[in-house]
ChimeraX commands (.cxc) that place a marker at each C-alpha (Angstrom):
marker #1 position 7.21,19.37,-8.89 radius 0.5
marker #1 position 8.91,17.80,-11.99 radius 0.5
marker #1 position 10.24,19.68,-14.89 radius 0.5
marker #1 position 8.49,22.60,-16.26 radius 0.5
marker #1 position 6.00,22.91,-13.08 radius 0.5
marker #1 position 4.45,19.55,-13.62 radius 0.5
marker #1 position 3.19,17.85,-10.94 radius 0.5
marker #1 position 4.76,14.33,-10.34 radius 0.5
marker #1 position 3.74,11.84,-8.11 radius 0.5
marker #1 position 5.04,8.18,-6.99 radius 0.5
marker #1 position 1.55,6.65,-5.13 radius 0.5
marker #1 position 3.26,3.43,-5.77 radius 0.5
marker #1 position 6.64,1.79,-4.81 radius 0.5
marker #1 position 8.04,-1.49,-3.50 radius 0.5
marker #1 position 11.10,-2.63,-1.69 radius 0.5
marker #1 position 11.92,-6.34,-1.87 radius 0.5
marker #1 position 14.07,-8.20,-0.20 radius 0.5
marker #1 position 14.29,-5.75,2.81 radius 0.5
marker #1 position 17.10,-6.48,5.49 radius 0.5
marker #1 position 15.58,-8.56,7.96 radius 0.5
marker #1 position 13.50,-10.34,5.62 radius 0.5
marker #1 position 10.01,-9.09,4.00 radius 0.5
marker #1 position 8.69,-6.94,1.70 radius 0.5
marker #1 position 7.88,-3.24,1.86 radius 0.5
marker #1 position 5.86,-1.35,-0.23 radius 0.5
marker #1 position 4.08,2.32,0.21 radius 0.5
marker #1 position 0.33,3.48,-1.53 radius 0.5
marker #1 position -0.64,6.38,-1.61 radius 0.5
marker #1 position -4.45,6.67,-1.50 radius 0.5
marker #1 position -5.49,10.28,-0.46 radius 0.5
marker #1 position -9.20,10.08,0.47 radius 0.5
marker #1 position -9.16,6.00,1.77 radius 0.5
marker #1 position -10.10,2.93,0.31 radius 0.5
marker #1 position -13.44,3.13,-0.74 radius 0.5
marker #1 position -15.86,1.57,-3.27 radius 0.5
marker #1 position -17.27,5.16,-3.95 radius 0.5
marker #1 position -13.58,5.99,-4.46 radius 0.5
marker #1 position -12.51,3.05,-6.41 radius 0.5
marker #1 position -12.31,3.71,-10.31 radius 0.5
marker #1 position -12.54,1.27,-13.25 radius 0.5
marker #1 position -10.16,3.20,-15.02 radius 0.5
marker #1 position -6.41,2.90,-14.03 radius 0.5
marker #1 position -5.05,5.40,-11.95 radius 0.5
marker #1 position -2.01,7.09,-12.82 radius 0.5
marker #1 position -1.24,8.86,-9.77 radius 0.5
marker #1 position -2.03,12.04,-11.06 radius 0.5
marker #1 position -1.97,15.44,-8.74 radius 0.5
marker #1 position -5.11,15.75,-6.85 radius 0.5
marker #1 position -6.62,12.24,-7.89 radius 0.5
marker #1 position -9.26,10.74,-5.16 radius 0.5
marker #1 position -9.49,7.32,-6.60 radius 0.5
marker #1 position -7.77,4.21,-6.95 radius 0.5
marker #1 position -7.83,1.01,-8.82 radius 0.5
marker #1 position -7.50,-2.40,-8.30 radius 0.5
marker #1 position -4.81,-2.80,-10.53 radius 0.5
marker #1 position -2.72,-0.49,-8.47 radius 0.5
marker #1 position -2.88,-3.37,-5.79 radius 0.5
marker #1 position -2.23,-6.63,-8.24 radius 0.5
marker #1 position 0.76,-4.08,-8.82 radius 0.5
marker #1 position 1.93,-4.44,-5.07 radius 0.5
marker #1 position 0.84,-8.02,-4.71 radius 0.5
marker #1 position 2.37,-9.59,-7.86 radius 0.5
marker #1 position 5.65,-7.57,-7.59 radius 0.5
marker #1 position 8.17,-10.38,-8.69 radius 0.5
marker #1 position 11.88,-9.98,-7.09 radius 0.5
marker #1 position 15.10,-12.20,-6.44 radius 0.5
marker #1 position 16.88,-13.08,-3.14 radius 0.5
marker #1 position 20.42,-13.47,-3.47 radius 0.5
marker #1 position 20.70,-14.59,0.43 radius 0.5
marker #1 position 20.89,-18.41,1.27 radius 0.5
marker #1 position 18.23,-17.18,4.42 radius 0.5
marker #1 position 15.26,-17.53,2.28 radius 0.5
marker #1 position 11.84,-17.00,5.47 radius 0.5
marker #1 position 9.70,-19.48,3.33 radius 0.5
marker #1 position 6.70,-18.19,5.43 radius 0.5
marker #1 position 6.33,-15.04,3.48 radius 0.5
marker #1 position 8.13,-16.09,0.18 radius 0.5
marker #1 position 6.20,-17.84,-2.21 radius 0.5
marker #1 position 8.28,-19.06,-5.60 radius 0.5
marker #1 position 6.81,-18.77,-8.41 radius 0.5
marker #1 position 6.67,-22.48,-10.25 radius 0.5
marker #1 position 5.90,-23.88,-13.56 radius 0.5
marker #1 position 3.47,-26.73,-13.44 radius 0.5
marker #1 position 6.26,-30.01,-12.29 radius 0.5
marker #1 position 6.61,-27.33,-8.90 radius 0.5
marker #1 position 9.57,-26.24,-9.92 radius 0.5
marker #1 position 11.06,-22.96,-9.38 radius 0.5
marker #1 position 11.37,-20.91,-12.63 radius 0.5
marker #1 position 14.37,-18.40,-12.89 radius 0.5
marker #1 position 16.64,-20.67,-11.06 radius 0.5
marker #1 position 19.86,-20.55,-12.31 radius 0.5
marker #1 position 23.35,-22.25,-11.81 radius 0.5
marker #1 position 25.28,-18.99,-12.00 radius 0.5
marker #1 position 23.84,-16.89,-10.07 radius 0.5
marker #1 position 21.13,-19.07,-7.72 radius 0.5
marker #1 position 18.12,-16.45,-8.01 radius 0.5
marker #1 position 14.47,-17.44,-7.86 radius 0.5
marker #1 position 11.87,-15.13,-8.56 radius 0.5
marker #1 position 9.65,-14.72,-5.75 radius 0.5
marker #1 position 6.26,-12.70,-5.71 radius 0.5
marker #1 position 4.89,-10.85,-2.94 radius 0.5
marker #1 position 1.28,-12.60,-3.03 radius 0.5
marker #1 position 0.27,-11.20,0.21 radius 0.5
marker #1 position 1.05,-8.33,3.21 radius 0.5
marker #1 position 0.90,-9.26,6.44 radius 0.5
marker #1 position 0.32,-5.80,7.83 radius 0.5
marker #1 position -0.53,-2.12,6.49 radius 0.5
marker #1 position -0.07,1.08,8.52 radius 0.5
marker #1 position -3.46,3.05,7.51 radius 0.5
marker #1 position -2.73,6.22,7.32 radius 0.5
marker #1 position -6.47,8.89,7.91 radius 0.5
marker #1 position -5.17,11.72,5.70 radius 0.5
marker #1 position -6.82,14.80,7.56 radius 0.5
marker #1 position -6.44,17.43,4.65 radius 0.5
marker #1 position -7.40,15.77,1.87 radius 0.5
marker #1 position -10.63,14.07,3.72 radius 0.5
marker #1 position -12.75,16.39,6.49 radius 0.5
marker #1 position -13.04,15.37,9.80 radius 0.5
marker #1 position -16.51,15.02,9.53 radius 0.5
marker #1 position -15.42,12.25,5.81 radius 0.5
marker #1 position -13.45,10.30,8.82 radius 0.5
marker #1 position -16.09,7.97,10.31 radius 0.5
marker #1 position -15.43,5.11,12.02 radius 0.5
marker #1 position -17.64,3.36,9.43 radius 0.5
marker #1 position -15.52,4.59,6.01 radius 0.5
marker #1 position -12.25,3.82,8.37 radius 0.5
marker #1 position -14.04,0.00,8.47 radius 0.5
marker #1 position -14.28,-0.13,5.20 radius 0.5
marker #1 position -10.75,0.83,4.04 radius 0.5
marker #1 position -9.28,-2.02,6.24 radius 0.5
marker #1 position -11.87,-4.57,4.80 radius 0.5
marker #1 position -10.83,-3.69,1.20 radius 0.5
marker #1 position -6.74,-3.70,2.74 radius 0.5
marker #1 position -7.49,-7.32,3.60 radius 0.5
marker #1 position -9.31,-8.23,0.33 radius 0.5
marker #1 position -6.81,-6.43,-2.75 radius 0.5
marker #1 position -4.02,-6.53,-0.48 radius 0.5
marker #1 position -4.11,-10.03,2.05 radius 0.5
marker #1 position -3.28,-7.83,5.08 radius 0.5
marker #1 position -4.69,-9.50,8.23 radius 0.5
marker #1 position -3.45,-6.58,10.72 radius 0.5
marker #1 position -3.81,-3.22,10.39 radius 0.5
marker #1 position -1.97,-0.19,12.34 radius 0.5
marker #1 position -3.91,3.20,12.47 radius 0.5
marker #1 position -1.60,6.45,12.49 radius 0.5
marker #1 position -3.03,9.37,14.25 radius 0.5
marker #1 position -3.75,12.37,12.74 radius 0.5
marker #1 position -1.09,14.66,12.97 radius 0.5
marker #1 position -1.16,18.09,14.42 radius 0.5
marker #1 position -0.21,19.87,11.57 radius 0.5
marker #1 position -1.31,22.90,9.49 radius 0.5
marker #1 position -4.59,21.33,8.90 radius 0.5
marker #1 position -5.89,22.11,12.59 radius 0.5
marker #1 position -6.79,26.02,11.48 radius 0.5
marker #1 position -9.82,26.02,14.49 radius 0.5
marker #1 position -10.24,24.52,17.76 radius 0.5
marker #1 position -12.99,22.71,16.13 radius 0.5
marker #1 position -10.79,21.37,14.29 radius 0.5
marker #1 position -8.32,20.44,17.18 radius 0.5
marker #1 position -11.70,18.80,18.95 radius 0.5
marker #1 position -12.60,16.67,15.90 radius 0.5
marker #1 position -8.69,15.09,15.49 radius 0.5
marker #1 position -8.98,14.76,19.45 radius 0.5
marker #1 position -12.05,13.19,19.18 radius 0.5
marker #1 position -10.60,10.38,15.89 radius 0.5
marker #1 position -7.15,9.55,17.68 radius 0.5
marker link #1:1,2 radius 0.2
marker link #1:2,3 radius 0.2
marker link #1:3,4 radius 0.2
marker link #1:4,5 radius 0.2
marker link #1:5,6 radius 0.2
marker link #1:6,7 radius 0.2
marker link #1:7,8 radius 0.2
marker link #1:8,9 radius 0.2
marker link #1:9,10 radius 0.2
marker link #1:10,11 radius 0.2
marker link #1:11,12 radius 0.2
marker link #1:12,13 radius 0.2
marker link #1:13,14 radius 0.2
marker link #1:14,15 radius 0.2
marker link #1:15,16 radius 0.2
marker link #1:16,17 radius 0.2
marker link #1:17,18 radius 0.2
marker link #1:18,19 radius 0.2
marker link #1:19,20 radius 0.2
marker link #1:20,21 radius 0.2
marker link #1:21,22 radius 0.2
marker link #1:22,23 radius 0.2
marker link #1:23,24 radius 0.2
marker link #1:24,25 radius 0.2
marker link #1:25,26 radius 0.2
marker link #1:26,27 radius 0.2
marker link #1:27,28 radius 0.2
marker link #1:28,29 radius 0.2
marker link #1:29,30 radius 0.2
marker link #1:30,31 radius 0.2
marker link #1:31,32 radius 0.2
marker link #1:32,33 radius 0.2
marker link #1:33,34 radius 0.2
marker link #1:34,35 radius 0.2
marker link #1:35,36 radius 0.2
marker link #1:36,37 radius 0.2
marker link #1:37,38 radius 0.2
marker link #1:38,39 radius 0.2
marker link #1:39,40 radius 0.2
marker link #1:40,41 radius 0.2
marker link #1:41,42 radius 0.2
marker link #1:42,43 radius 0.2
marker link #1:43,44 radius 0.2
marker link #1:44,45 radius 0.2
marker link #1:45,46 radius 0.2
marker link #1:46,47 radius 0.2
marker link #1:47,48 radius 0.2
marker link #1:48,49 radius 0.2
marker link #1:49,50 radius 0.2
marker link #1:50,51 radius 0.2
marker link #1:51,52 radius 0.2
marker link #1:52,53 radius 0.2
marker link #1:53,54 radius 0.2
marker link #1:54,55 radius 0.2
marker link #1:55,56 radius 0.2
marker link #1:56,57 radius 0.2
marker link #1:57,58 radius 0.2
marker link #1:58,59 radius 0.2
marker link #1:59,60 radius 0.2
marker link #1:60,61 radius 0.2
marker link #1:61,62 radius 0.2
marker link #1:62,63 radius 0.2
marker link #1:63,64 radius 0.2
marker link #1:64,65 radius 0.2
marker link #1:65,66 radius 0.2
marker link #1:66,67 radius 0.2
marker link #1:67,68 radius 0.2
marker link #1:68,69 radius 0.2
marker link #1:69,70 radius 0.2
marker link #1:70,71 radius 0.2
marker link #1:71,72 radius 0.2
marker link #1:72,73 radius 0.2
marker link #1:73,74 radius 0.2
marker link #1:74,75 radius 0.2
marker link #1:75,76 radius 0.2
marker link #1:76,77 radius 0.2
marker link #1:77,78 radius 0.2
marker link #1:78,79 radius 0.2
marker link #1:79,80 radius 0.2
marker link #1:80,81 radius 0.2
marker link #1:81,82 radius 0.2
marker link #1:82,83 radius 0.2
marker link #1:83,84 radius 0.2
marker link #1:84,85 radius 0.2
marker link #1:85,86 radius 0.2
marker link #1:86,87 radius 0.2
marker link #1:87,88 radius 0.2
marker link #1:88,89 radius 0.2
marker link #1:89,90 radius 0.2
marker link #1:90,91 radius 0.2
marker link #1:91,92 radius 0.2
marker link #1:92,93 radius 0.2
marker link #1:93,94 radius 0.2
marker link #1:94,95 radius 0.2
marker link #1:95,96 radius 0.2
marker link #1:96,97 radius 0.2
marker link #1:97,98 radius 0.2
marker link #1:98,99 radius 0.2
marker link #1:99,100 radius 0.2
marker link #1:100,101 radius 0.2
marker link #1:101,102 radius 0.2
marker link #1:102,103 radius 0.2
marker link #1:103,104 radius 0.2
marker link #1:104,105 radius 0.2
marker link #1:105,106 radius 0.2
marker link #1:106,107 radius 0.2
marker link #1:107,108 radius 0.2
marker link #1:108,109 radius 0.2
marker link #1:109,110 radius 0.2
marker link #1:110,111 radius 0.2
marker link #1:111,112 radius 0.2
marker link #1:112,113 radius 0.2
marker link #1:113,114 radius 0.2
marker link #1:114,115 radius 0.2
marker link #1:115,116 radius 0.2
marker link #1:116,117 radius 0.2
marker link #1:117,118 radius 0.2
marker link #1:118,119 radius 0.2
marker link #1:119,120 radius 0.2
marker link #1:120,121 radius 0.2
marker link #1:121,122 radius 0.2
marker link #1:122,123 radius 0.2
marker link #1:123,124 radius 0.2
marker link #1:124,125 radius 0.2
marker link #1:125,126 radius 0.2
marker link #1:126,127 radius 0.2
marker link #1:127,128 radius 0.2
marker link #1:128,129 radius 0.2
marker link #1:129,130 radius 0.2
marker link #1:130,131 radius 0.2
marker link #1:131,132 radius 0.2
marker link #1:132,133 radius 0.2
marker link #1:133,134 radius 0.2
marker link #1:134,135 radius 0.2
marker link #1:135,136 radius 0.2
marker link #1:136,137 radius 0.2
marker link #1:137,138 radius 0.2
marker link #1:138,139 radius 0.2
marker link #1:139,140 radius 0.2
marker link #1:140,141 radius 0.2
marker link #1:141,142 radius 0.2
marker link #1:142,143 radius 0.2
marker link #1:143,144 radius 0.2
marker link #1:144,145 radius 0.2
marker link #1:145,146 radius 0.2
marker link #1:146,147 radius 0.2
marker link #1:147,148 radius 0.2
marker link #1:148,149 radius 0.2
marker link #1:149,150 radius 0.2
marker link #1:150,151 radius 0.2
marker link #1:151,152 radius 0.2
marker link #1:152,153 radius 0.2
marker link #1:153,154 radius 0.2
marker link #1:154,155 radius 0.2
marker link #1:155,156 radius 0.2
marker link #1:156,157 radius 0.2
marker link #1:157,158 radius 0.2
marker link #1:158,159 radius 0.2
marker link #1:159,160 radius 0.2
marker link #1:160,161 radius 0.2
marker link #1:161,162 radius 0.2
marker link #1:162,163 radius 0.2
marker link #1:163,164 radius 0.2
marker link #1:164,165 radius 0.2
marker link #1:165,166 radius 0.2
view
């Protein structure tokens, strides 16, 4: 909690260049991508929200950062360019070029049992979060957490139903 009880939340944040080359970013989407999730309006990350927006993702995707290294993996780079192709930001002092993300290679899709039912995680809404992953956010693999054994398994009905998802 922030200042004066307020509930803050960060659902978005990106880390670019990373050591080793590569962008990271975290999203916070507590009930899965979903078009009966997905919201026109933009989402502020607000306590208890169930929605997202697209614009959260053109957020991730057109982050825009500098590499001061001279080891520059081209394959997951793309420089941003005015229309003679050629790099925009580069400058003599310092040698920076703006790069933007444009793409993820790979998500880690995380089934937030707590905030969804076991009975909300189907195999078919699962489906459908990694085919929006792939369309807002380029990612061509996808890594599925399990749930966790935490203080959401209250019942051994409960304890069946994560058995049953992981």
């Amino acid at each position: 909690n922030g200042r004066g009880g307020i509930n803050l939340h960060n659902c978005l944040s990106v880390a670019a260049p990373i050591r080793g080359g590569g962008v990271s970013a975290f999203w916070r989407i507590a009930t899965l991508m979903s078009k009966s999730t997905r919201t026109p309006e933009p989402n502020v990350c607000e306590h208890k929200s169930k929605t997202w927006n697209e614009r959260q993702a053109l957020t991730l995707v057109d982050h825009q950062y500098s590499d001061h290294s001279n080891e520059l993996d081209h394959r997951y780079f793309h420089p941003t360019t005015n229309e003679e192709n050629i790099p925009l930001g580069v400058s003599s002092k310092n040698n920076t070029l703006p790069y933007s993300v444009t793409a993820f290679d790979a998500i880690v899709l995380r089934l937030n049992h707590g905030w969804l039912t076991i009975e909300q995680l189907t195999k078919e809404r699962i489906v459908e979060a990694i085919n929006l992953s792939n369309k807002y956010l380029g990612a061509q693999t996808v890594i599925i957490s399990t749930l966790p054994l935490n203080n959401n398994v209250v019942t051994p009905s409960h304890w069946q139903g994560i058995a049953k998802i992981n």
